[in-house]
N, C-alpha and C positions, 0 to 999 in steps of 0.2 A: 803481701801486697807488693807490684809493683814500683819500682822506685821514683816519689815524687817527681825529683830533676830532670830523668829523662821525659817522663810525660809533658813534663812543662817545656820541655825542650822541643817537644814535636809540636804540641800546640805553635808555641811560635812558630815555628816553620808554616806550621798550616794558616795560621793567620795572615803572613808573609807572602806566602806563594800558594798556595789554593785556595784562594776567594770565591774561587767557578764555585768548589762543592761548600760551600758556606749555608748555603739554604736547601742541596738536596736530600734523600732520603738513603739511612745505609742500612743494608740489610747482611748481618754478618754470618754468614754460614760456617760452625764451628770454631762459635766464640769462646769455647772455656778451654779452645784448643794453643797452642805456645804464642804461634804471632795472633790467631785470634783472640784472644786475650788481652796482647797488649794492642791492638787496633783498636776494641772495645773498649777498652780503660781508656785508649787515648779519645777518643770519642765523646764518651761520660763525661769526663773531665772538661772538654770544651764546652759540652751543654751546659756543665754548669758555670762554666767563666762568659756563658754567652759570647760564643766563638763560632758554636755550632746551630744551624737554628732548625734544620731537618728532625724527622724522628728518625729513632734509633732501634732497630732491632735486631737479637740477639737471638740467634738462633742454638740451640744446643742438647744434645744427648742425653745429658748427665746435671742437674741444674747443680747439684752438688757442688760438681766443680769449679761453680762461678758465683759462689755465696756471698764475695764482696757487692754483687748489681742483687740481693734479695730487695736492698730497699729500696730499687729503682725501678723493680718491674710494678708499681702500681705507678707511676710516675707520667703525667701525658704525652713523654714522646718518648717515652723508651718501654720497651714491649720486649719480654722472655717468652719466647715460644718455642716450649720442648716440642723438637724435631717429631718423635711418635706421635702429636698428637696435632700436627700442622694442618689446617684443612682450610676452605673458602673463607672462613672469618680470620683466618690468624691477623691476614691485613688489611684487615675491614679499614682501619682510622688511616690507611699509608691514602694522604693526598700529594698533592704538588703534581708535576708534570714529570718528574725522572728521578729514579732509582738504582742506586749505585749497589747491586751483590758482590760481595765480597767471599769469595768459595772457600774456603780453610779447612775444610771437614775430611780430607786426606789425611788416616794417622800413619806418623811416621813409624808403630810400631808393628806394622805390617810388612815394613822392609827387607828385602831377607827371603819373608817367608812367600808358599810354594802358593799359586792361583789356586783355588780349592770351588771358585764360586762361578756363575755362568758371569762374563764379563760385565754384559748387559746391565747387569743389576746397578753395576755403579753409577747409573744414569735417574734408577726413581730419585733420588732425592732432588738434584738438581732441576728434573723436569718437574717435580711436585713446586718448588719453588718459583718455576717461572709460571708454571698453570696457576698458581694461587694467587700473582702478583696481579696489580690495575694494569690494564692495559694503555701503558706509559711508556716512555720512553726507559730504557732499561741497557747498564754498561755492566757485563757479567766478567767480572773480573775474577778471573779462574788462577789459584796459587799453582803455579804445576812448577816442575821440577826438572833439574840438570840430569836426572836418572834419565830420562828417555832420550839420552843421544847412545850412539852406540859405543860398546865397552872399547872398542880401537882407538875412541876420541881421548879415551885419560891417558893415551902415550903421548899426548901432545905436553904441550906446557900451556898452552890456553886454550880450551873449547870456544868458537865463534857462535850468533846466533845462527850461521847460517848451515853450524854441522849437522849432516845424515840422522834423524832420529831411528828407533827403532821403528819396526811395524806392528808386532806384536813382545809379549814378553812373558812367561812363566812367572816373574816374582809379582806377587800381590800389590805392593804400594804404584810398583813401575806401571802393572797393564792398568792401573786404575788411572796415574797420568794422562798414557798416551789413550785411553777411551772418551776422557773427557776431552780433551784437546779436537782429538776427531770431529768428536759429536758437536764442540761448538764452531769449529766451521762448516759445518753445516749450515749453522744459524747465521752467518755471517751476513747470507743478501735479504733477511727479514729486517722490516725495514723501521721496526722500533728497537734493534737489537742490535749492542755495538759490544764486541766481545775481545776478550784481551786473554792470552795465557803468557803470562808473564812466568820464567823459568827459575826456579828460586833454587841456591845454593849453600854452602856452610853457613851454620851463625854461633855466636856462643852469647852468654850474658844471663843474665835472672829470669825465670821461667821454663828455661830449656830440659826437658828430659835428659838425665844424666845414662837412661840405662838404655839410650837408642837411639844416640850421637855418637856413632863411631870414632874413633881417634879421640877427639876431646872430650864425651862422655866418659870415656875410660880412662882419661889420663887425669882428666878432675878427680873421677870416684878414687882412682891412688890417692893421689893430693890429698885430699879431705881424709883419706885413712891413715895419712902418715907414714903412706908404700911409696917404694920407687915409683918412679913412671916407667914403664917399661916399652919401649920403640919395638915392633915387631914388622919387617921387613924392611924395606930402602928406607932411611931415613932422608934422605935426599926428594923423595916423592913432596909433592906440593899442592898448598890448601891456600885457599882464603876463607876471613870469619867476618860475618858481617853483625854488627853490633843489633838489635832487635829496634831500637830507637832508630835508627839508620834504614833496615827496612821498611820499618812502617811508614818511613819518608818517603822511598821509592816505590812502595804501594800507590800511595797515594797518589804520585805520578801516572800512576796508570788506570788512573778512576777519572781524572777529565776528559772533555770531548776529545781533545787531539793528542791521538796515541802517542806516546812520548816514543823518543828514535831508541831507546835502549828496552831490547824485552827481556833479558835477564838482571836477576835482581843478585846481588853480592857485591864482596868487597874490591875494591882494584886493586888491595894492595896482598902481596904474593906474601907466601911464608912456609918454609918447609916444615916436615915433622920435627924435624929435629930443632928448628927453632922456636913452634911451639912447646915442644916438649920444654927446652931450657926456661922459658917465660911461665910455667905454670911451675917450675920444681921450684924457680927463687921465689916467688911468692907465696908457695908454702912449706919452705924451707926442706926440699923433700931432693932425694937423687934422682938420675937418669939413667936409665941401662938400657943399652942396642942389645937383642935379643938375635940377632942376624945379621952381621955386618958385612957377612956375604950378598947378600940379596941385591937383585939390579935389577928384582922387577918394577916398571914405571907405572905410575899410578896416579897423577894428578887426577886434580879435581879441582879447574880452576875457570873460571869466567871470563869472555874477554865480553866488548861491545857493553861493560857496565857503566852506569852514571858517574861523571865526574861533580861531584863534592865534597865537602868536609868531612869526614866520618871520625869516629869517637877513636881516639890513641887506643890500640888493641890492649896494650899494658895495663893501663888506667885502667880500661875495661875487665881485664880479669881480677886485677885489685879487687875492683868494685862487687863482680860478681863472688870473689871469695868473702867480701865481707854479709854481702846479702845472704850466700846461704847460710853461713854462721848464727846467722840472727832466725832465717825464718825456721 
């Protein structure tokens, strides 16, 4: 499970500063997915502190994966509707006047690897979604990613929202990015359709896949096994981590009517490899070793034009996530 404190930490938020989505309806596509997940836990959890007063649905693959909501999908406002078998009824009970999708269903474990599929296809799901939805007012809030700006931008020290993306792409997770982004502007001048690709970058914390998080999946999975961390090229190269409670903040942000001025989601605050590497080695008492200390290829991966807030001390944060996997 998810960690109580942070959930109750976004509630508040959300009771705070999104009162707009207080009574509308969320529809999470690729909920048992990492931020889907905890968007959906944060969600549940409001409904039941009556915070939340919309219905909630939970779209997903694999129900498997999201056995903590088994006892919510007979529930009257929260509905599991596995993805194969989505059709004209799944939101037969969705009333109100407007519908916040929430798109997640991008796996990051596709990254890497080579296009193998006709591009197009990445569109049934989405478009099955909005074909099946009331003909409502509808804010399609699409998770895409810092992958689709071009490889020349990570010589920078900060990518802007306003850098060159790509046009097309060979790796699989990337052309699935830049196809949905396309296709929803497209949608843009339909005139119940208010659409958002919000550009999402590093995160770390509880829930995150360990084996396709580059850099900090692999330097955790040492950690946890009691190996060096081992640095493999410039350690000077630069990341930021954005805590998953922290996101789900600036999610939200971009599910009310007026699009917030920042479309990339991460953290502001910078950190090189080599300083997270020493932050994950004291916390589990593990060494560091540069495998290349030659190396001067440049390689950020960093955000600029992101939200100024609070965000969770990164330290605190991997404390917390070492003791959460421990347990789970």
């Amino acid at each position: 499970m998810l960690p109580l404190r942070d959930i109750q930490s976004i509630s508040e938020s959300f009771a705070s500063e999104f009162q707009e989505l207080e009574s509308v309806n969320f529809v999470i596509v690729g909920a048992s997915g990492f931020l889907g997940r905890w968007i959906s836990t944060s969600l549940a959890y409001m409904q039941a502190q009556d915070l939340f007063r919309g219905r909630l649905y939970l779209l997903v693959r694999d129900k498997v994966k999201i056995s903590e909501f088994d006892s919510l999908s007979t529930l009257p406002n929260r509905t599991i509707v596995p993805i194969g078998s989505m059709d004209e009824t799944s939101f037969s009970h969705l009333g109100g006047t407007r519908t916040v999708v929430i798109y997640a269903a991008s796996s990051t474990s596709n990254a890497g690897k080579p296009l193998e599929i006709n591009p197009q296809s990445y569109l049934e799901l989405p478009r099955s979604v909005i074909k099946f939805l009331p003909k409502h007012e509808v804010i399609f809030v699409h998770l895409s990613s810092g992958a689709v700006y071009t490889q020349s931008s990570r010589s920078q020290a900060g990518i802007p929202r306003s850098e060159k993306v790509q046009y097309t792409s060979s790796d699989c997770y990337t052309a699935e990015k830049l196809i949905l982004e396309q296709w929803l502007h497209s949608k843009v001048c339909e005139p119940l359709m208010r659409v958002r690709n919000p550009r999402l970058f590093t995160f770390y914390g509880q829930g995150l896949q360990l084996d396709r998080h580059f850099v900090i999946g692999e330097f955790m999975r040492n950690a946890i096994r009691k190996m060096p961390i081992v640095i493999k090229g410039n350690p000077n190269n630069l990341r930021t981590y954005l805590h998953p409670a922290d996101a789900v903040h600036q999610i939200f942000s971009n599910c009310i009517s007026i699009p917030p001025v920042n479309s990339q989601i991460g953290s502001k605050n910078v950190i090189s490899i080599e300083t997270l590497a020493h932050v994950i080695a004291r916390e589990f008492g593990v060494n560091v070793n540069v495998s290349d200390v030659y190396s001067n290829k440049v390689d950020n991966y960093v955000p600029l034009d992101v939200p100024e807030f609070p965000e969770k001390d990164f330290e605190t944060g991997i404390s917390e996530w070492r003791q959460w996997l421990e347990i789970a």
